[in-house]
C-alpha positions as CSV (number, residue, x, y, z in Angstrom):
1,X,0.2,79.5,-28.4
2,X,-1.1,82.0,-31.2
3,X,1.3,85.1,-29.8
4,X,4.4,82.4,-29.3
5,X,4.1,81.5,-32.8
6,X,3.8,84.6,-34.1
7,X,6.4,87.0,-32.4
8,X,9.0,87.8,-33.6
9,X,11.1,88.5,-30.5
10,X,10.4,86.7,-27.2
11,X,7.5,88.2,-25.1
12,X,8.8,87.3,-21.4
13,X,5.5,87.2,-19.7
14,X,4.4,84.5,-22.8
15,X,7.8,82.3,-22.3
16,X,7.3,82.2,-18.3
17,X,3.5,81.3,-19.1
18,X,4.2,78.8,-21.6
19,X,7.4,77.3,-19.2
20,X,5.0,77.2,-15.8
21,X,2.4,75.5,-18.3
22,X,4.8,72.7,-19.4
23,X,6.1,72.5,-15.8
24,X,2.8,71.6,-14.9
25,X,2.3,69.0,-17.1
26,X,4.9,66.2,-16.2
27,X,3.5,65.6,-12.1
28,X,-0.1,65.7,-13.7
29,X,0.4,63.2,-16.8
30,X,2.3,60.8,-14.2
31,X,-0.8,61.4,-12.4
32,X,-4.0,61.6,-14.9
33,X,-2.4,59.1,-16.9
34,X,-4.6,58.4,-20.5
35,X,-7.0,61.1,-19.6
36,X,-4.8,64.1,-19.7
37,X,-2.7,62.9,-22.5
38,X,-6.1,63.0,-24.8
39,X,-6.7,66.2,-23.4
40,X,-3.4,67.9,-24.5
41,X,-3.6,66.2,-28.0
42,X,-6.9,67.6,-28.1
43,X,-5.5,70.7,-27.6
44,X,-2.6,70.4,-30.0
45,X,-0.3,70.1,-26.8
46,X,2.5,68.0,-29.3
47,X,2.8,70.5,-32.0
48,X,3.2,73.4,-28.6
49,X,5.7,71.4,-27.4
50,X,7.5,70.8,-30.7
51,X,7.7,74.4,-31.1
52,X,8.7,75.1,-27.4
53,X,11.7,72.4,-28.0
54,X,12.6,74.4,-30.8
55,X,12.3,77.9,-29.9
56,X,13.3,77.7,-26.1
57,X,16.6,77.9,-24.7
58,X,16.4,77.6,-21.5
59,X,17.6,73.9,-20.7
60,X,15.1,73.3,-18.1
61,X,12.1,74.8,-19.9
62,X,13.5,72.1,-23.4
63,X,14.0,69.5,-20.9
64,X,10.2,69.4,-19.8
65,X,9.0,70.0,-23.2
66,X,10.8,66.5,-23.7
67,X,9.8,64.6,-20.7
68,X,5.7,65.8,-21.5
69,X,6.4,64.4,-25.3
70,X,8.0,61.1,-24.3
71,X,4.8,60.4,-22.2
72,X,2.7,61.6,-24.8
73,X,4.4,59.2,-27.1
74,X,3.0,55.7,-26.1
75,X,-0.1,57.2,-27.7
76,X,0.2,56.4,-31.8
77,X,-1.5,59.1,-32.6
78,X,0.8,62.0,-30.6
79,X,3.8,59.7,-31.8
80,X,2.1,60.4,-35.1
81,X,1.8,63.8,-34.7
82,X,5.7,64.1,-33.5
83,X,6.4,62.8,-37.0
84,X,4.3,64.8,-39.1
85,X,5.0,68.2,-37.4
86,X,9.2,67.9,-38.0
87,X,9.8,66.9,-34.5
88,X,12.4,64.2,-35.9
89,X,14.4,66.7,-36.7
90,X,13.9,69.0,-33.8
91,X,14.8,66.0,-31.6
92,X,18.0,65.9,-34.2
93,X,19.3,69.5,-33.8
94,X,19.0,69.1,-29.8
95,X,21.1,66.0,-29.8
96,X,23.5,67.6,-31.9
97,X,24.0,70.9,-29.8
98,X,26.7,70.1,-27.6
99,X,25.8,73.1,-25.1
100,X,23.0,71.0,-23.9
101,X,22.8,69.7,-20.4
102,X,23.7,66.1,-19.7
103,X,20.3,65.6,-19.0
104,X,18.5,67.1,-21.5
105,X,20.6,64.2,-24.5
106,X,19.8,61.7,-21.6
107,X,15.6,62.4,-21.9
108,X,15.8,62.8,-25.6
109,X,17.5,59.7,-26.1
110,X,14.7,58.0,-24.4
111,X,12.2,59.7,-26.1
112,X,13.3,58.7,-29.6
113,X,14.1,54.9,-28.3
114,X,10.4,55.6,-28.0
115,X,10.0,57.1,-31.0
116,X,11.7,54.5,-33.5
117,X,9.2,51.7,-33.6
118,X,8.6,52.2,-37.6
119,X,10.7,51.5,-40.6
120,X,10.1,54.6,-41.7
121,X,10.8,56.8,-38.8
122,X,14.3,54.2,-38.0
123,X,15.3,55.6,-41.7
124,X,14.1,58.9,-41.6
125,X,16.4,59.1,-38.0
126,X,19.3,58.4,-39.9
127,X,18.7,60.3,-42.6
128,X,18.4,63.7,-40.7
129,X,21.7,63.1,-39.3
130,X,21.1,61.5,-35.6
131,X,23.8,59.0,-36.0
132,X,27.1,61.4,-35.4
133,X,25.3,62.8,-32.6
134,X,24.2,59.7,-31.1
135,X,28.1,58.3,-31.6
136,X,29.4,61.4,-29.8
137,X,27.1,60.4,-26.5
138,X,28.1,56.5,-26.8
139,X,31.5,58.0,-25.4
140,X,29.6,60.0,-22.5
141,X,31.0,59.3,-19.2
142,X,27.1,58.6,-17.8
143,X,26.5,54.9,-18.3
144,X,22.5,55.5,-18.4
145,X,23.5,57.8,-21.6
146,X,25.4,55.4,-23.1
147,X,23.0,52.7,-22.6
148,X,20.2,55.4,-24.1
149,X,22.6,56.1,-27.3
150,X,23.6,52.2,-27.8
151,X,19.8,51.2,-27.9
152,X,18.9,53.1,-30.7
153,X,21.6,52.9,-32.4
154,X,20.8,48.8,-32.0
155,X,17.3,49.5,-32.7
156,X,17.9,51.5,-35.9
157,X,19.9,48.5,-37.2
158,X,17.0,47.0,-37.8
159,X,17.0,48.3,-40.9
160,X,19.1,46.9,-43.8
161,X,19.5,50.4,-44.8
162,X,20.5,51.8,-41.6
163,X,23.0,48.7,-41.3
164,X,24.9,50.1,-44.5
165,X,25.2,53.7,-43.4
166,X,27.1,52.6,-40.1
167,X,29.2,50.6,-42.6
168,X,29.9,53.8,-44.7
169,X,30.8,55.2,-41.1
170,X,34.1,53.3,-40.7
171,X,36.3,53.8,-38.3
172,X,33.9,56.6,-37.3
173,X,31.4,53.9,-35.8
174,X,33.7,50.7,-35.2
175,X,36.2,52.4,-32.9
176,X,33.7,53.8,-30.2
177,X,31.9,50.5,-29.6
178,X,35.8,48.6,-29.6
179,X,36.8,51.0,-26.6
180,X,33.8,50.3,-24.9
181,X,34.3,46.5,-25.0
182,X,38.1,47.6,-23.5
183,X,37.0,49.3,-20.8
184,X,33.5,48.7,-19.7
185,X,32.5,45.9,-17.5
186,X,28.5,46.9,-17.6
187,X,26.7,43.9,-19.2
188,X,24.2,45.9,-20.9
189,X,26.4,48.2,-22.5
190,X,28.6,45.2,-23.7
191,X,25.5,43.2,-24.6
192,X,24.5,46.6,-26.6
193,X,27.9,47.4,-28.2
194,X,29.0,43.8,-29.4
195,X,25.9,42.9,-30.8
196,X,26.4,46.5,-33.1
197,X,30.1,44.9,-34.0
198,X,28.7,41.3,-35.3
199,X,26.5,43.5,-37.7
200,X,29.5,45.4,-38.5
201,X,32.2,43.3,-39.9
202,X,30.6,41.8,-42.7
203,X,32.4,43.6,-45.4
204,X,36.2,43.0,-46.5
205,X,36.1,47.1,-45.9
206,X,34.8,46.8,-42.0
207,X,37.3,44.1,-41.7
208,X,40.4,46.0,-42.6
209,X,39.2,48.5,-40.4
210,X,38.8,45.9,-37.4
211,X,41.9,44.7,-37.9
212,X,43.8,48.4,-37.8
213,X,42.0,49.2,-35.2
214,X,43.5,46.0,-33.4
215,X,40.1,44.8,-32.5
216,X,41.5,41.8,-31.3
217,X,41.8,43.1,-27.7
218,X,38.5,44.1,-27.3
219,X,37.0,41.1,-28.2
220,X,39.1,38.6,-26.3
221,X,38.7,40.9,-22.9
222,X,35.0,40.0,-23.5
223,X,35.1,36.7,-24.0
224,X,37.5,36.0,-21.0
225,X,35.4,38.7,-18.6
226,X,32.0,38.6,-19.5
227,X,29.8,36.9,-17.1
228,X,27.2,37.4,-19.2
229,X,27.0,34.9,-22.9
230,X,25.1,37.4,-25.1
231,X,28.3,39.7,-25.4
232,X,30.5,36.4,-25.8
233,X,28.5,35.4,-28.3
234,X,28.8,38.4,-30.3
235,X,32.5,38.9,-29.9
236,X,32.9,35.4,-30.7
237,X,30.9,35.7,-34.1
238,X,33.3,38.5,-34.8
239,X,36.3,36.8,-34.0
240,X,35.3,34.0,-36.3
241,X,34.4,36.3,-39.4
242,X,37.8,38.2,-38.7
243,X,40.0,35.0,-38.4
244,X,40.6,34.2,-42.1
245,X,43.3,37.1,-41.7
246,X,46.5,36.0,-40.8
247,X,46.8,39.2,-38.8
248,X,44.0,38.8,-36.5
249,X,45.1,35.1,-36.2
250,X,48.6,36.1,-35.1
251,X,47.0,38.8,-32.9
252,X,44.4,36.3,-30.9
253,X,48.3,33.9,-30.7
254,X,50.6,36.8,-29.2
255,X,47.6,38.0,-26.7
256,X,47.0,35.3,-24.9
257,X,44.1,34.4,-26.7
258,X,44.4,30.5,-27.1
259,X,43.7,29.2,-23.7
260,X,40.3,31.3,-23.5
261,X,39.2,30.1,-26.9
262,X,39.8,26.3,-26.0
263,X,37.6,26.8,-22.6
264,X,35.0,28.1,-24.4
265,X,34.6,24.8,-27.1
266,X,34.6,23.4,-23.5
267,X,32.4,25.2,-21.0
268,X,31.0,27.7,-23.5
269,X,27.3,28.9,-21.9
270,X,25.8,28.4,-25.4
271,X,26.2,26.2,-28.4
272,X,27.1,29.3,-30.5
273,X,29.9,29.9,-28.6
274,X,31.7,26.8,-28.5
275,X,30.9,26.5,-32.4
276,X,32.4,30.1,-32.6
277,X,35.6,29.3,-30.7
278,X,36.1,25.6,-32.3
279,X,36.2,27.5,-35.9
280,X,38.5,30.4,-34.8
281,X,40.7,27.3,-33.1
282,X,40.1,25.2,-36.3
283,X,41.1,28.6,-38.8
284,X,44.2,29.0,-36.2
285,X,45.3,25.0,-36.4
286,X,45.7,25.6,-40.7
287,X,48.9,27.2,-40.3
288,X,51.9,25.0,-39.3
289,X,53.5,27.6,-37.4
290,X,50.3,28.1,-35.1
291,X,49.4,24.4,-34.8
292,X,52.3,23.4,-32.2
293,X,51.1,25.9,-29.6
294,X,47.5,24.4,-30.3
295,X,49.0,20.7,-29.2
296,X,50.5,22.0,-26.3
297,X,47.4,23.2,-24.6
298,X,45.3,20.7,-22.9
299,X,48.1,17.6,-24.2
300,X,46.8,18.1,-28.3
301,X,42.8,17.5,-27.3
302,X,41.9,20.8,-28.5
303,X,39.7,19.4,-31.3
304,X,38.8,15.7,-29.7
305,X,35.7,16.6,-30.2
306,X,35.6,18.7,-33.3
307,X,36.2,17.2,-36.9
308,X,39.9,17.1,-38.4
309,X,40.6,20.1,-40.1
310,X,41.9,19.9,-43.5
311,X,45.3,21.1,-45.2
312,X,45.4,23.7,-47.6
């Protein structure tokens, strides 16, 4: 470990060493289980492999080095460690380099869903820059990466903090989770994604944005195809925090959106999301032009069961 650290150029015979060691290491951990992972923090084995992750190339050599560390990680103390010795912001630069197997962004995604249990180490994430990175692989065309990259981003947004970066974001953030609420019919991944959205939209500035972005789509294609009422839910919250534009109101009218809303103040799974859809219904009923197509659904009983709305 001495000579790795301390060349200046690569020493072959130390990198195949130092790769066959680490290769070693992920049957025997699965194996030895607590024993072995005392014995490699006793021998500094996080701080090797923090510097192996950094100095390595090869993607099979990095993605062991990772693998080893996310076991190691369930104990605080190498978790710890990882923290202390820069390994945030090793873990950082190897989500951000785009050369990078699949796989490799796949096992370090898990390892820092690991990793993020703190305040601290949720804002210190951010702050080194995860976040495009983590954005870019919420588009990957593996589902079990996407899931990976939604997670922490929804663990991260813990953090009030963290909330107001992926505000500052913009389009940036919103538009990825919209197309995956469009096109993806995995109920983790919408679970995931709309839940990010209802903590999204609460400034005038993320609404504008929702509403270019024509969010209106994505959000009733959940709430008519989910079979699942946590993603309803969430795209129901939005839809009722984005409704006081006349825009989105117009938008939920000319796609079809009325008949879905009135089935869910009906047969809504939850009690959130038939108060959700009877206040997007109620905000829609306010404008006389809107109001007549309200009547003709289900004979004017729309809001039998929901109190009068007022005139403006």
């Amino acid at each position: 470990y001495d000579m790795l650290r301390q060349v200046d150029e690569p020493v072959p015979e130390v990198d195949e060493a130092f790769a066959k060691w680490v290769h070693s290491l992920r049957p025997l951990i699965t194996k030895e289980g607590d024993e072995i992972r005392n014995l490699i923090g006793a021998m500094k084995g996080v701080s090797i492999l923090v510097h192996m992750c950094q100095s390595f190339k090869d993607d099979e050599v990095v993605d062991d080095c990772i693998v080893v560390l996310h076991d190691l990680c369930s104990s605080p103390v190498a978790l710890e460690e990882l923290v202390v010795l820069g390994g945030l912001q090793v873990c950082v630069d190897i989500l951000l380099d785009e050369t990078r197997r699949e796989w490799v962004h796949l096992h370090m995604l898990q390892l820092l869903v690991r990793v993020v249990v703190t305040p601290d180490v949720k804002l210190s994430l951010m702050q080194l820059g995860a976040c495009p990175a983590i954005i870019r692989l919420v588009n990957h065309s593996d589902t079990s990466v996407v899931k990976r990259a939604l997670t922490l981003l929804s663990q991260c947004s813990t953090e009030e903090q963290n909330v107001e970066y992926y505000q500052s974001l913009g389009a940036a953030m919103i538009e990825p989770l919209l197309l995956l609420c469009e096109n993806d019919f995995d109920i983790t991944v919408l679970g995931l994604a709309t839940g990010l959205l209802d903590k999204l939209v609460g400034t005038d500035a993320q609404k504008e944005i929702f509403v270019r972005l024509n969010a209106v789509s994505a959000l009733l294609r959940v709430v008519s195809h989910s079979t699942d009422p946590r993603p309803k839910e969430h795209a129901m919250s939005v839809l009722r925090l984005l409704c006081m534009d006349p825009t989105i109101r117009r938008g939920i009218i000319d796609k079809g959106g009325l008949a879905p809303l009135v089935q869910a103040t009906h047969y809504g799974e939850t009690m959130e999301i038939r108060k959700h859809a009877g206040v997007v219904l109620a905000e829609i009923s306010l404008s006389d032009a809107m109001a007549p197509q309200l009547e003709m659904l289900e004979g004017g009983k729309v809001f039998s069961h929901l109190e009068k709305p007022k005139k403006r």
